[in-house]
VMD Tcl script that draws the C-alpha trace (Angstrom):
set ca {
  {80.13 29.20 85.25}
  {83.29 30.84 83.90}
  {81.83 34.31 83.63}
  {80.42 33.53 86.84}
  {84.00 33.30 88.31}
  {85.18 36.39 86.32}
  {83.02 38.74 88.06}
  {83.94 36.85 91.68}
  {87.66 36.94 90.78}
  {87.04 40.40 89.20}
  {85.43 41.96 92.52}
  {87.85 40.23 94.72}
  {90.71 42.02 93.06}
  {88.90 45.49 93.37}
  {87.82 44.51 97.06}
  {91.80 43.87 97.61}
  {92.76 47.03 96.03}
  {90.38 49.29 97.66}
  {91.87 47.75 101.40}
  {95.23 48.22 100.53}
  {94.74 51.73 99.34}
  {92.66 52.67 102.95}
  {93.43 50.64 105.90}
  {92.10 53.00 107.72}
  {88.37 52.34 106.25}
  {89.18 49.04 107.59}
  {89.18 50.48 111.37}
  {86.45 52.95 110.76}
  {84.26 50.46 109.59}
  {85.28 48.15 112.80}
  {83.97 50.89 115.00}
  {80.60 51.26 113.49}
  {79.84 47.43 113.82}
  {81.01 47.76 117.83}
  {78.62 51.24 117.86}
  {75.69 49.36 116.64}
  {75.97 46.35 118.33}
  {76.43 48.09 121.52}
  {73.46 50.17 120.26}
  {71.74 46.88 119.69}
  {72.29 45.67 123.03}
  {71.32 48.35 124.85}
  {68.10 48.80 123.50}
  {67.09 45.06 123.60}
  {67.31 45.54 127.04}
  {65.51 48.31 127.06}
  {62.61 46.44 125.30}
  {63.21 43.63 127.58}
  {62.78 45.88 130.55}
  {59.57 47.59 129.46}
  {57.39 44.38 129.08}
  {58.45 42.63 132.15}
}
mol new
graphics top color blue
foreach p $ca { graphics top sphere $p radius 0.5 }
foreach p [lrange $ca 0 end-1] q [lrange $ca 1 end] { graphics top cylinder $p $q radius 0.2 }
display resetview
């Protein structure tokens, strides 16, 4: 289990680097999630709308 926790404690560190060094991946990666769930949205009603 300790080597287990290594690796978790090990990419948690590099995962903390990585956001300090480029908030602004951070914000970039915000506005893909809102472009596909608007994406999603839209064509789930799309679907909806073609078999009713």
């Amino acid at each position: 289990m300790t080597a287990f926790l290594e690796i978790i404690n090990s990419l948690r560190t590099e995962f903390i680097q990585e956001a300090n060094n480029a908030p602004k991946l951070f914000k970039d990666l915000a506005k893909v999630e809102q472009y596909i769930a608007g994406s999603y949205k839209t064509r789930s009603f799309i679907d909806r709308g073609m078999y009713e």
